[in-house]
C-alpha positions as MATLAB code, in Angstrom:
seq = 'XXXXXXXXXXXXXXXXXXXXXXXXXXXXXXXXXXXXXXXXXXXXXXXXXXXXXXXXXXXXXXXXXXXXXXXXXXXXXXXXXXXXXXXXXXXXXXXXXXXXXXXXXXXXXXXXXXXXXXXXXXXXXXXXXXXXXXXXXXXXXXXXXXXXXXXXXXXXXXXXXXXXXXXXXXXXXXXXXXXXXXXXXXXXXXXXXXXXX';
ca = [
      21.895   48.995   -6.273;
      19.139   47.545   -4.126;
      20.271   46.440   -0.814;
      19.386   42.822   -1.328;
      17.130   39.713   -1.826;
      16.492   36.233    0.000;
      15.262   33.536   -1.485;
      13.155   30.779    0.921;
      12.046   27.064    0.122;
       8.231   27.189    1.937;
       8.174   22.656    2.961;
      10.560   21.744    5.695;
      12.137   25.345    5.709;
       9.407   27.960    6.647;
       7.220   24.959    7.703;
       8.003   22.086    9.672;
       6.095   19.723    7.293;
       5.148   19.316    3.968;
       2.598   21.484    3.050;
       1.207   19.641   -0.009;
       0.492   16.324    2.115;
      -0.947   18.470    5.318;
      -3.353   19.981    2.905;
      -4.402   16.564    1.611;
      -4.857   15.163    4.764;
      -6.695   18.871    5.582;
      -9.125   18.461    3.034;
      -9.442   14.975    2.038;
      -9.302   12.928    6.024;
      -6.114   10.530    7.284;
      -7.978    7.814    5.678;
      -8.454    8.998    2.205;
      -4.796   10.120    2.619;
      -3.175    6.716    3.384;
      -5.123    4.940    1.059;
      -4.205    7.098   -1.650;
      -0.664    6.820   -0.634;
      -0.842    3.138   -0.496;
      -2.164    3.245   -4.365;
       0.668    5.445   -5.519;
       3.633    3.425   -3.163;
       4.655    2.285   -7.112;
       5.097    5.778   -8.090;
       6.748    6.627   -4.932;
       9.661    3.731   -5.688;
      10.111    4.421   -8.723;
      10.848    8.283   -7.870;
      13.002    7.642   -5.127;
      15.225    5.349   -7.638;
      15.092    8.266  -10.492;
      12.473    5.942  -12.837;
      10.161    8.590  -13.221;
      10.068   12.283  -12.267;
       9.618   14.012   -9.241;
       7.179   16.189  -11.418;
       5.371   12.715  -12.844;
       4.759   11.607   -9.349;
       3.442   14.898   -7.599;
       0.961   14.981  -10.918;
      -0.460   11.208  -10.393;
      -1.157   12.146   -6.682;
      -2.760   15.624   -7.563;
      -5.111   14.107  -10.488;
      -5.844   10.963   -7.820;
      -7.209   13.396   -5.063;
      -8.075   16.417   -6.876;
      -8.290   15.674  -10.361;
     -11.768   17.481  -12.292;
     -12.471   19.264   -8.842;
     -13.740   22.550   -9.678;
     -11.245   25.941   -9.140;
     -13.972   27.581   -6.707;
     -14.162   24.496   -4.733;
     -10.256   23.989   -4.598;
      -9.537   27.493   -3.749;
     -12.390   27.239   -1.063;
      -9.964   24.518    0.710;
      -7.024   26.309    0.330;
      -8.217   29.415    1.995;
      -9.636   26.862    5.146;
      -6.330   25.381    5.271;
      -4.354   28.458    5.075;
      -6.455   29.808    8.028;
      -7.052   27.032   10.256;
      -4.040   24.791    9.245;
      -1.013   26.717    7.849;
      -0.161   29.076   10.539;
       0.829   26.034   13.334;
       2.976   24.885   10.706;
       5.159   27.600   10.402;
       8.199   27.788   12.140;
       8.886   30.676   14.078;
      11.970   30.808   13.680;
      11.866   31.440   10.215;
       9.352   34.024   10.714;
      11.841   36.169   12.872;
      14.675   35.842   10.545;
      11.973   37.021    7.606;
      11.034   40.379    9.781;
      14.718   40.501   10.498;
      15.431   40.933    6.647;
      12.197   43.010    5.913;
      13.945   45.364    8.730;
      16.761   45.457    6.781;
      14.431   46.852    3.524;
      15.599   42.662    2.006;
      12.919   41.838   -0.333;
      11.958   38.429    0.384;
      10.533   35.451   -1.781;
       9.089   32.325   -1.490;
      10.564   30.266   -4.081;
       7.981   26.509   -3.623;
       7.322   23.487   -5.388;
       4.165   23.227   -3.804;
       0.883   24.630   -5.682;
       0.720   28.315   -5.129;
      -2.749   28.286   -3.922;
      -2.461   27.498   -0.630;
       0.160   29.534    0.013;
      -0.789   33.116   -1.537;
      -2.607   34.299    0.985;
      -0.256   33.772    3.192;
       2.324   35.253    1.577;
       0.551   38.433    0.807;
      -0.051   38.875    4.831;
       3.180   38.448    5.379;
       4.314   40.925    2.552;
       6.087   38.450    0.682;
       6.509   37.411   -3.245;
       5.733   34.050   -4.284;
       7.550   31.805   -6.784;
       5.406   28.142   -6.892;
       3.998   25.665   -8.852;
       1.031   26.172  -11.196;
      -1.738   23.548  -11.542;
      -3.122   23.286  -14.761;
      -6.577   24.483  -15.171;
      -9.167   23.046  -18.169;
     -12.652   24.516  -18.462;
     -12.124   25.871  -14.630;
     -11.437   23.012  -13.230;
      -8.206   20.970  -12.478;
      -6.836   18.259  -14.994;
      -4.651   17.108  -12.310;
      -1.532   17.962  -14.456;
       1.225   20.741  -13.357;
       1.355   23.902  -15.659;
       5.045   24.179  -17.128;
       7.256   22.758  -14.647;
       7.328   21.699  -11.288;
       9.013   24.343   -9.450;
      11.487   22.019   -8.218;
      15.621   21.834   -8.435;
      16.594   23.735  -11.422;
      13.496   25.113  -12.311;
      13.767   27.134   -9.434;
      16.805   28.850  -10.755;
      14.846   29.634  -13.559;
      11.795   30.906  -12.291;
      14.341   33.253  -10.147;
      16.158   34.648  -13.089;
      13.240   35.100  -15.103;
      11.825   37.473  -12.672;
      14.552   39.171  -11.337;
      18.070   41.086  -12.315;
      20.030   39.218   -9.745;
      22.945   41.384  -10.254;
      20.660   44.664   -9.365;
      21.010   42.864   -5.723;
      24.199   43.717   -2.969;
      23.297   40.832   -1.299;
      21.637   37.345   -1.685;
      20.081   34.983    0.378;
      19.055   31.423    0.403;
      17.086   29.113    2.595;
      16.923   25.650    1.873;
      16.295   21.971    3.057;
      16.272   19.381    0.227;
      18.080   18.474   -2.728;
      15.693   20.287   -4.411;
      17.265   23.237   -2.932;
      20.784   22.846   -3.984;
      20.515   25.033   -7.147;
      18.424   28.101   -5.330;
      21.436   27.626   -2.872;
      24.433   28.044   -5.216;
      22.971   31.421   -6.587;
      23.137   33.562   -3.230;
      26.207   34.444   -0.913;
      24.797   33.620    2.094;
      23.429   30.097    1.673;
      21.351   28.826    4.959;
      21.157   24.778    4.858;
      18.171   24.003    7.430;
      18.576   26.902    9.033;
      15.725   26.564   11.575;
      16.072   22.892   13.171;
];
């Protein structure tokens, strides 16, 4: 039996914001960010009182800002943010209590709803596997529209026990600090509820 497994929500856990807005505002300017926020506030209501879906939202705001942008381009601001952005967003507590676990031979993963591409290479420094959202891709470019599902709530849960025999584990970990959380949280033993505030 492997000696064990922790599973970590990446926005408002490891980092202190939300990485998918940062890297809007990154690549796209405070203006162009509040503007586009101010388009979608109808979007935003109607999510917050369960209208539409978290997923139906985050896709209107990607195709807004990033919508037909070619993949080289987008991965060309992803790999700027995640080098001149991502790492003062990162809390280091969290970062301790992931070498603390490595120590420990605990495989870790990143289990987001955020787009993976901004957060792979980071990962992959850090040693760590990487469950996120995919963005839809159509002639190599971006339609705007989430592959599958949004990573998010019980899709999580899925994702998780798609790739891995949870019961191969002696020990299971989860970090969390939404709602979107919840389900990650119920699958581990030890279950960490904003651990790092």
């Amino acid at each position: 039996m492997k000696p064990g497994i922790a599973f970590f929500d990446f926005d408002g856990t490891i980092t202190t914001k939300d990485t998918l807005l940062e890297f809007i505002k990154y690549s796209k300017g405070k203006n162009a960010f509040y503007l586009g926020f101010l388009l979608h506030i109808p979007y935003l209501i109607a999510m917050k009182l369960k209208l539409i879906s978290n997923q139906k939202t985050k896709e209107e705001v990607l195709s807004y800002f990033f919508g037909s942008m070619s993949l080289p381009k987008f991965e060309e601001l992803c790999t700027d943010f995640a080098t001149n952005k991502l790492p003062s967003l990162i809390r280091k507590d969290a970062l301790t209590e992931i070498k603390k676990l490595q120590q420990k031979e605990i495989e870790i993963v990143i289990v987001s709803a955020s787009p993976q591409n901004w957060i792979t290479q980071w990962a992959s420094l850090k040693k760590i596997q990487l469950i996120a959202t995919k963005l839809e891709l159509k002639n190599n470019r971006l339609t705007g529209k989430i592959e599958g599902n949004n990573c998010y709530g019980q899709e999580k849960v899925n994702r998780i026990k798609k790739k891995f025999q949870l019961s191969s584990y002696r020990e299971i970990y989860a970090y969390g600090d939404s709602s979107g959380d919840e389900p990650m949280l119920q699958l581990a033993h030890h279950q960490y509820w904003k651990p790092f505030r």
